[in-house]
N, CA, C and O atoms as a GROMACS GRO file, in nm:
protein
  368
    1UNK      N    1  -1.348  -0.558   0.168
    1UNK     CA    2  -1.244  -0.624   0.090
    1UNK      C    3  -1.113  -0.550   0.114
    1UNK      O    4  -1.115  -0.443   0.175
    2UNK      N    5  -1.021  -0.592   0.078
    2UNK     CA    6  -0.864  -0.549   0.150
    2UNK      C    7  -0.878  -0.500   0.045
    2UNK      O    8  -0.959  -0.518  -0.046
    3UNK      N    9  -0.764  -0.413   0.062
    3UNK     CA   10  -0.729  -0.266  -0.090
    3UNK      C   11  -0.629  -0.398  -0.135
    3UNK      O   12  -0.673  -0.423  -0.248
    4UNK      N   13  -0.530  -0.486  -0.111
    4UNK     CA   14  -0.449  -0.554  -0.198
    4UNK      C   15  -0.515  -0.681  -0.264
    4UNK      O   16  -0.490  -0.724  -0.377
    5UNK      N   17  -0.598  -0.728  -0.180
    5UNK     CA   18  -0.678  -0.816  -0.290
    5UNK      C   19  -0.801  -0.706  -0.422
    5UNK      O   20  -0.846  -0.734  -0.533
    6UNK      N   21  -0.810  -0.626  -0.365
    6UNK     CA   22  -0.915  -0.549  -0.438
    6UNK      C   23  -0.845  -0.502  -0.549
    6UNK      O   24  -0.902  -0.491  -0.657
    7UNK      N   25  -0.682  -0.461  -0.527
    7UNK     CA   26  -0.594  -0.421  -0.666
    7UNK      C   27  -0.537  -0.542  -0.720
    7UNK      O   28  -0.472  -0.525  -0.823
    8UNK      N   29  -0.546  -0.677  -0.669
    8UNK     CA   30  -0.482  -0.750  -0.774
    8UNK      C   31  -0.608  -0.810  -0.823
    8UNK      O   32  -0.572  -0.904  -0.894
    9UNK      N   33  -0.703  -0.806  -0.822
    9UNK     CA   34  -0.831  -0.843  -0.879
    9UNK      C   35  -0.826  -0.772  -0.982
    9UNK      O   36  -0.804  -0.805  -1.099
   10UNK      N   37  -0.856  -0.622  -0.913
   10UNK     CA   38  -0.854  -0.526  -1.084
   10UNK      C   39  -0.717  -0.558  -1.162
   10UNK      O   40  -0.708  -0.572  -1.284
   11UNK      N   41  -0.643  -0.565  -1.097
   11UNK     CA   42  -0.523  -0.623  -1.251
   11UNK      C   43  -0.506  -0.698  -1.339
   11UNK      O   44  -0.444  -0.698  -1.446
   12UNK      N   45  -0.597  -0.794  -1.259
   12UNK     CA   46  -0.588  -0.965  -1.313
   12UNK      C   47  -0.710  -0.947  -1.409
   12UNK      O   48  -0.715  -1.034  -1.496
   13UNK      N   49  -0.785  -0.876  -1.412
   13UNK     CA   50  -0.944  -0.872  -1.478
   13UNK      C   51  -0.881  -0.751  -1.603
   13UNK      O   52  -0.929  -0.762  -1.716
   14UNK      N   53  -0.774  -0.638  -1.577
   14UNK     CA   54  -0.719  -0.583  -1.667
   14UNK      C   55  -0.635  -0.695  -1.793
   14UNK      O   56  -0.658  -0.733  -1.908
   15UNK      N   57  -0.555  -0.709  -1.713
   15UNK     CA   58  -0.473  -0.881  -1.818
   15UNK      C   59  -0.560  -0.909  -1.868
   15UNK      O   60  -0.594  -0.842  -1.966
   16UNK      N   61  -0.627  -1.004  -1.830
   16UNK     CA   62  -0.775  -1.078  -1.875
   16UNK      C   63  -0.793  -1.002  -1.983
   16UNK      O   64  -0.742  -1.026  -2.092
   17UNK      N   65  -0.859  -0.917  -1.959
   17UNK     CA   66  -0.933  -0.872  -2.102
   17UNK      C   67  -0.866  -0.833  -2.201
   17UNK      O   68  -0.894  -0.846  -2.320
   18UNK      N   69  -0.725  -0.758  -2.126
   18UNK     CA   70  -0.626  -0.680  -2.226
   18UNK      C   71  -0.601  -0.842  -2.341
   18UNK      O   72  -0.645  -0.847  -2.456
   19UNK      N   73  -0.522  -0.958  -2.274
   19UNK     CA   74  -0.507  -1.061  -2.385
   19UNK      C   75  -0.597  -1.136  -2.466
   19UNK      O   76  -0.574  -1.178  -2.579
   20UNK      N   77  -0.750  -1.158  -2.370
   20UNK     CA   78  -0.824  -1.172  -2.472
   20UNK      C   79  -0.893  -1.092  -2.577
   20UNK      O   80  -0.949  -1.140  -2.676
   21UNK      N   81  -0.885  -0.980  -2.550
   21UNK     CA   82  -0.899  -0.857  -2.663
   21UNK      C   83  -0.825  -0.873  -2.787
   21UNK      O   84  -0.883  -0.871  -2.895
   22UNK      N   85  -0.708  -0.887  -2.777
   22UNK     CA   86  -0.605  -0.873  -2.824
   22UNK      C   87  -0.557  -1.033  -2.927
   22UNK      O   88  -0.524  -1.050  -3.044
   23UNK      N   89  -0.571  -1.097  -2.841
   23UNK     CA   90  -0.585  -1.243  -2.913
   23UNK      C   91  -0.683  -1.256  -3.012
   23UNK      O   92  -0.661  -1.293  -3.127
   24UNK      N   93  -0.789  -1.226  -2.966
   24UNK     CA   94  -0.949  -1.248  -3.053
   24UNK      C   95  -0.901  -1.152  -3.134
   24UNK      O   96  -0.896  -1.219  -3.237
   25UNK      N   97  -0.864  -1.051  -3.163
   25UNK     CA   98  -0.838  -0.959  -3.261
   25UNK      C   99  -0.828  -0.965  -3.402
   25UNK      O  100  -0.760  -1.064  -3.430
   26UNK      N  101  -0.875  -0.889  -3.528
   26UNK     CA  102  -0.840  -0.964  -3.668
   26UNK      C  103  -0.708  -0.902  -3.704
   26UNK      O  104  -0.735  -0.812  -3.784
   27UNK      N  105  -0.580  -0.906  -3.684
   27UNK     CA  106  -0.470  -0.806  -3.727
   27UNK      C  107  -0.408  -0.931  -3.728
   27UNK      O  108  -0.455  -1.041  -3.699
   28UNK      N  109  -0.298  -0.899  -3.765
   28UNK     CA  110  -0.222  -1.035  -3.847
   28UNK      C  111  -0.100  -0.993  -3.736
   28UNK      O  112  -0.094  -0.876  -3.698
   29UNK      N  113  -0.023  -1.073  -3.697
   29UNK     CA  114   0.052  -1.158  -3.603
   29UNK      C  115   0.155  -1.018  -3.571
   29UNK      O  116   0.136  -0.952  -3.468
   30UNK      N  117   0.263  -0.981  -3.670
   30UNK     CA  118   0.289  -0.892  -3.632
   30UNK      C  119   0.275  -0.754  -3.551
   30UNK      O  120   0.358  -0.708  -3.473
   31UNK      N  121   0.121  -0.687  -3.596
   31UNK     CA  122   0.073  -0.624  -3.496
   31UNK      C  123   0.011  -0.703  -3.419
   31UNK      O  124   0.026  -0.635  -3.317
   32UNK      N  125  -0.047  -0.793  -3.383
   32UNK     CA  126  -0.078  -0.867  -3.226
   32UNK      C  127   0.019  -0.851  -3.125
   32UNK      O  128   0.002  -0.841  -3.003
   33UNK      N  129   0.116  -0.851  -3.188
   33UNK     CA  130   0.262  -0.897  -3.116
   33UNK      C  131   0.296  -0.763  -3.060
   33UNK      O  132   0.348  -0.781  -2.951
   34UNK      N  133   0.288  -0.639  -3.088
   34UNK     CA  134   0.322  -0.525  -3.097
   34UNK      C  135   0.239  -0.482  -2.950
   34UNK      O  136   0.276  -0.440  -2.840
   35UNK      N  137   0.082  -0.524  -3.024
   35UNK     CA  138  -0.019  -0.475  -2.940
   35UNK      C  139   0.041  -0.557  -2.772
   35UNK      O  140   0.068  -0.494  -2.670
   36UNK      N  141   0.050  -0.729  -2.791
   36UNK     CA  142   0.095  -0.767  -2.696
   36UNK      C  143   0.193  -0.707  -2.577
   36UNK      O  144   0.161  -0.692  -2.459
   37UNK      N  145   0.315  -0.679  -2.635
   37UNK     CA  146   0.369  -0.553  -2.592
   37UNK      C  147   0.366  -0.445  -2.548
   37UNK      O  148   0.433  -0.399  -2.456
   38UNK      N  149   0.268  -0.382  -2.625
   38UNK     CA  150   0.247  -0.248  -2.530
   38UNK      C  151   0.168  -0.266  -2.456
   38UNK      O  152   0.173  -0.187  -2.362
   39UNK      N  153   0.077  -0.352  -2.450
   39UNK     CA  154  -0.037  -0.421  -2.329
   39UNK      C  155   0.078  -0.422  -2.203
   39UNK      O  156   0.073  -0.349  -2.104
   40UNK      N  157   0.165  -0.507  -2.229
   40UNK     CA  158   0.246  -0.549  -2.134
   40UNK      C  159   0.343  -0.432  -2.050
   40UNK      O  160   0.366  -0.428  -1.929
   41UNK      N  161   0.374  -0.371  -2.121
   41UNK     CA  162   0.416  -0.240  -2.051
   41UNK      C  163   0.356  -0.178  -1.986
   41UNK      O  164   0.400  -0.150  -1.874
   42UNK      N  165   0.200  -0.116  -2.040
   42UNK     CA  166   0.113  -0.076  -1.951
   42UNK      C  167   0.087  -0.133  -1.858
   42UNK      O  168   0.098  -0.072  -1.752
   43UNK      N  169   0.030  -0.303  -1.852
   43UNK     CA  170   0.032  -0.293  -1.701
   43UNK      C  171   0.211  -0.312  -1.646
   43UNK      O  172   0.257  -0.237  -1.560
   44UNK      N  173   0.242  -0.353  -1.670
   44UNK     CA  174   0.376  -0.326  -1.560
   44UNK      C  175   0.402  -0.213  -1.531
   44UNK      O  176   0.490  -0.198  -1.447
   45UNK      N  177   0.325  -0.070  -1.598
   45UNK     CA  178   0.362   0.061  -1.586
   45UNK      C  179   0.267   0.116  -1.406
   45UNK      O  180   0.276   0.179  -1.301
   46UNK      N  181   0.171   0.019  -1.502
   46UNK     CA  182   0.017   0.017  -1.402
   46UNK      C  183   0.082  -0.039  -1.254
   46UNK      O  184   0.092   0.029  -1.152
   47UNK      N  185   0.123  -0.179  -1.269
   47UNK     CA  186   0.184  -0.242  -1.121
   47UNK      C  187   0.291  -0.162  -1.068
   47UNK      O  188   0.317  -0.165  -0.948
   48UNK      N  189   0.334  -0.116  -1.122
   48UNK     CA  190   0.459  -0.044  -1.029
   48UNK      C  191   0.421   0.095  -0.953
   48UNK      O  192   0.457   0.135  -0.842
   49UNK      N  193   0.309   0.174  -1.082
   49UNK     CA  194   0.183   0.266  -0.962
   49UNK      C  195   0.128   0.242  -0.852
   49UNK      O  196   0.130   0.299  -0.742
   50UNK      N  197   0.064   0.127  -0.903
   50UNK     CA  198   0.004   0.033  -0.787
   50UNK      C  199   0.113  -0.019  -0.688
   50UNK      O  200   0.055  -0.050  -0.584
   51UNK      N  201   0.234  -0.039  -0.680
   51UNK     CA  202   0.286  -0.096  -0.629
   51UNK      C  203   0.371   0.008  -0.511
   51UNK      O  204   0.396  -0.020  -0.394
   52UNK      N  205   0.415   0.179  -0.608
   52UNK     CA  206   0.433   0.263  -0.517
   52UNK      C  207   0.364   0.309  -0.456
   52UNK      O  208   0.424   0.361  -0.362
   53UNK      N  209   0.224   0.331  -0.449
   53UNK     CA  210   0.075   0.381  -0.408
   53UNK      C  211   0.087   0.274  -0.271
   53UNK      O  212   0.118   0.332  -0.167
   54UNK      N  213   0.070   0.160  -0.262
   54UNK     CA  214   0.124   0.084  -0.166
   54UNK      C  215   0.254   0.128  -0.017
   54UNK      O  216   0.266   0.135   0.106
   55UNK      N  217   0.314   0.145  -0.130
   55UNK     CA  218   0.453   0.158  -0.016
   55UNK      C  219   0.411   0.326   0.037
   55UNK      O  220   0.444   0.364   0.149
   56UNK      N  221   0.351   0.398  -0.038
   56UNK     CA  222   0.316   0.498   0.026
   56UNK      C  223   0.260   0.509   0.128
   56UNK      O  224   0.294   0.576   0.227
   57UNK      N  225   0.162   0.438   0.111
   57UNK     CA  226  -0.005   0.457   0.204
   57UNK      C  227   0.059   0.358   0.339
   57UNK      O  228   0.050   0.399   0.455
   58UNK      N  229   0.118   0.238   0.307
   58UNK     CA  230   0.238   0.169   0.430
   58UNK      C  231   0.335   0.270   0.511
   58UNK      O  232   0.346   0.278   0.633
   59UNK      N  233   0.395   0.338   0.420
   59UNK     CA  234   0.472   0.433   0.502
   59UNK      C  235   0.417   0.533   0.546
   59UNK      O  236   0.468   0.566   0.653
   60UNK      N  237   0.287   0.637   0.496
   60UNK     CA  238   0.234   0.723   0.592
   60UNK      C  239   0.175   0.638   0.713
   60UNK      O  240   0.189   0.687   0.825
   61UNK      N  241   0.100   0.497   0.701
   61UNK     CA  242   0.043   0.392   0.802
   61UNK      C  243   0.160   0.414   0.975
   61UNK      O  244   0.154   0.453   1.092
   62UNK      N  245   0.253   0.355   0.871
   62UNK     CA  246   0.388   0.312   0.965
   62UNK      C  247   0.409   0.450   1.055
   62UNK      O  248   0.401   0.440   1.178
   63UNK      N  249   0.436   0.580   0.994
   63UNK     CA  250   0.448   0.697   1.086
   63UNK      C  251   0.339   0.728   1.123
   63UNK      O  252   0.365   0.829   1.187
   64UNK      N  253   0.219   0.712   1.130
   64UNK     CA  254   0.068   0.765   1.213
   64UNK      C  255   0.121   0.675   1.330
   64UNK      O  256   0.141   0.719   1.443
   65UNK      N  257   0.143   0.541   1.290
   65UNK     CA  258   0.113   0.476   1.403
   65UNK      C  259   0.218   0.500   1.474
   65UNK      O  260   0.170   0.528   1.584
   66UNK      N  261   0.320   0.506   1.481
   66UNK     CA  262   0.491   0.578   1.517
   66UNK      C  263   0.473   0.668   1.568
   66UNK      O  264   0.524   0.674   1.680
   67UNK      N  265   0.405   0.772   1.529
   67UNK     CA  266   0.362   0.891   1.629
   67UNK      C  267   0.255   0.869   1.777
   67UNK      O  268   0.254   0.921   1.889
   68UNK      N  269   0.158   0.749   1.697
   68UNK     CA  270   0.059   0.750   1.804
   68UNK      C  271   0.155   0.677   1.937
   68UNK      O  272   0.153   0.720   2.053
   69UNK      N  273   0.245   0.546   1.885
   69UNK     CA  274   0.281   0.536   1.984
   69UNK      C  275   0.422   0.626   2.102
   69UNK      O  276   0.443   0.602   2.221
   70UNK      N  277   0.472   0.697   2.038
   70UNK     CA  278   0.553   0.822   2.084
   70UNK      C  279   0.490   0.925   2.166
   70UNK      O  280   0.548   0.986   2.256
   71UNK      N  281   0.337   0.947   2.121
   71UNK     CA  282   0.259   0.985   2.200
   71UNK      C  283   0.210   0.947   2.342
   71UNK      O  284   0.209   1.014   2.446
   72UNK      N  285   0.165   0.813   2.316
   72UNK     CA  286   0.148   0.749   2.448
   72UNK      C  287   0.252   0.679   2.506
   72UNK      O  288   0.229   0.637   2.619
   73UNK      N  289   0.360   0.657   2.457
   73UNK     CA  290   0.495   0.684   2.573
   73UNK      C  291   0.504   0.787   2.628
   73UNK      O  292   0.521   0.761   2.747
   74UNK      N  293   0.504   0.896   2.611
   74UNK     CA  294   0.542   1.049   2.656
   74UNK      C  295   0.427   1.050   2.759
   74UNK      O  296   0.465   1.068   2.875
   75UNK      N  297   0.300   1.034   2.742
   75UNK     CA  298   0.206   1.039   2.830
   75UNK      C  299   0.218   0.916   2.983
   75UNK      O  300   0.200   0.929   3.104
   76UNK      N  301   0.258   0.801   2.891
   76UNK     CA  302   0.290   0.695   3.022
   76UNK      C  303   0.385   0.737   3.114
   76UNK      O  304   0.378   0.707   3.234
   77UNK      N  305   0.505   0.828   3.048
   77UNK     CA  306   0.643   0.868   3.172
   77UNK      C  307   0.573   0.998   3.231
   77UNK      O  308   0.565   1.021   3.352
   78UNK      N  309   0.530   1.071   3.142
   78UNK     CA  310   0.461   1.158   3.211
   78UNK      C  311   0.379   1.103   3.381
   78UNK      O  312   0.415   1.122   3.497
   79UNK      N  313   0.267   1.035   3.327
   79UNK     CA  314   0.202   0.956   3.475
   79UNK      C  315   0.280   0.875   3.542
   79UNK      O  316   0.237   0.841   3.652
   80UNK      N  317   0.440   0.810   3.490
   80UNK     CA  318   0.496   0.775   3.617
   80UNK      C  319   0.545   0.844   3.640
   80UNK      O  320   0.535   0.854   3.762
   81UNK      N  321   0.613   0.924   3.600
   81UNK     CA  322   0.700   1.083   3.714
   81UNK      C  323   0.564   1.129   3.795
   81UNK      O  324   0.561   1.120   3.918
   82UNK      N  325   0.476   1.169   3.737
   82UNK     CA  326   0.343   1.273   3.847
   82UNK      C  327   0.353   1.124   3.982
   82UNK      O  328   0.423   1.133   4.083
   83UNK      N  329   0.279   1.016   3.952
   83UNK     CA  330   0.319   0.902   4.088
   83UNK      C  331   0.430   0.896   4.114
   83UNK      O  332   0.429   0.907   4.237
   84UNK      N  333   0.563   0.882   4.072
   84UNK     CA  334   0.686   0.924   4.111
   84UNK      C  335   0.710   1.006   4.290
   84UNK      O  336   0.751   0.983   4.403
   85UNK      N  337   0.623   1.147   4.170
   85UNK     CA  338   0.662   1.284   4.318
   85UNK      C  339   0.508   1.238   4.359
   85UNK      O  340   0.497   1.300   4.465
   86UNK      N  341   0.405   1.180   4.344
   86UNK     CA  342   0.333   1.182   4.475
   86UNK      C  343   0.388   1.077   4.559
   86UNK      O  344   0.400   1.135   4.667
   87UNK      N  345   0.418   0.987   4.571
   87UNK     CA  346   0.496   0.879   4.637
   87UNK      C  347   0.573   0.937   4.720
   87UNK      O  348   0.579   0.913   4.841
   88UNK      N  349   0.643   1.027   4.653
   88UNK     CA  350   0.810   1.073   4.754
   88UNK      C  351   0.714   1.156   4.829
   88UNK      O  352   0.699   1.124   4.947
   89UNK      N  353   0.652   1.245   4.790
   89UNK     CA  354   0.577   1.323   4.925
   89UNK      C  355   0.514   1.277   4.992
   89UNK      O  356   0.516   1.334   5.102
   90UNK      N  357   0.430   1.172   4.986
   90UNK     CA  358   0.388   1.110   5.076
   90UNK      C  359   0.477   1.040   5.120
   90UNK      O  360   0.402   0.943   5.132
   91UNK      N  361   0.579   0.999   5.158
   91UNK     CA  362   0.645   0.957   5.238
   91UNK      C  363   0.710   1.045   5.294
   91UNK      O  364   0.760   1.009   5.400
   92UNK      N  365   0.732   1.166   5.257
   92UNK     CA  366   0.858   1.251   5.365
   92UNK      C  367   0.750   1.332   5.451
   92UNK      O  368   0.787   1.408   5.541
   0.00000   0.00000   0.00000
């Protein structure tokens, strides 16, 4: 399963329960409303974790692979300079 469907599953199953918890609840409207609220902060506190945890794991992604390919450029000019000078010596 992909890590981004796998975190908006768990979020959506967090909501889920957080409002039906909270709805079904016996507290009278005012605190529902309260509770509603701080439900709601948490996860938006939650998605924006989730959301920098993301851009992280993308941006270390982005430089592994940035390096790997910097790597095998350096190695490709490398093997055309070495054929380069075998070429020229074999011809002179």
């Amino acid at each position: 399963m992909k890590q981004g469907t796998m975190v908006l599953g768990i979020l959506a199953g967090i909501t889920a329960g957080a409002l039906l918890g909270i709805l079904f609840a016996p507290h009278k409207g005012s605190k529902t409303r309260k509770m509603i609220l701080n439900k709601g902060e948490e996860f938006s506190n939650d998605l924006q974790d989730k959301y920098e945890d993301f851009v992280d794991s993308m941006t270390d992604k982005f430089n592994d692979t940035k390096h790997e390919v910097e790597v095998l450029v350096s190695k490709g000019k490398s093997a055309m300079d070495h054929t380069n000078d075998m070429v020229k010596k074999a011809t002179v």
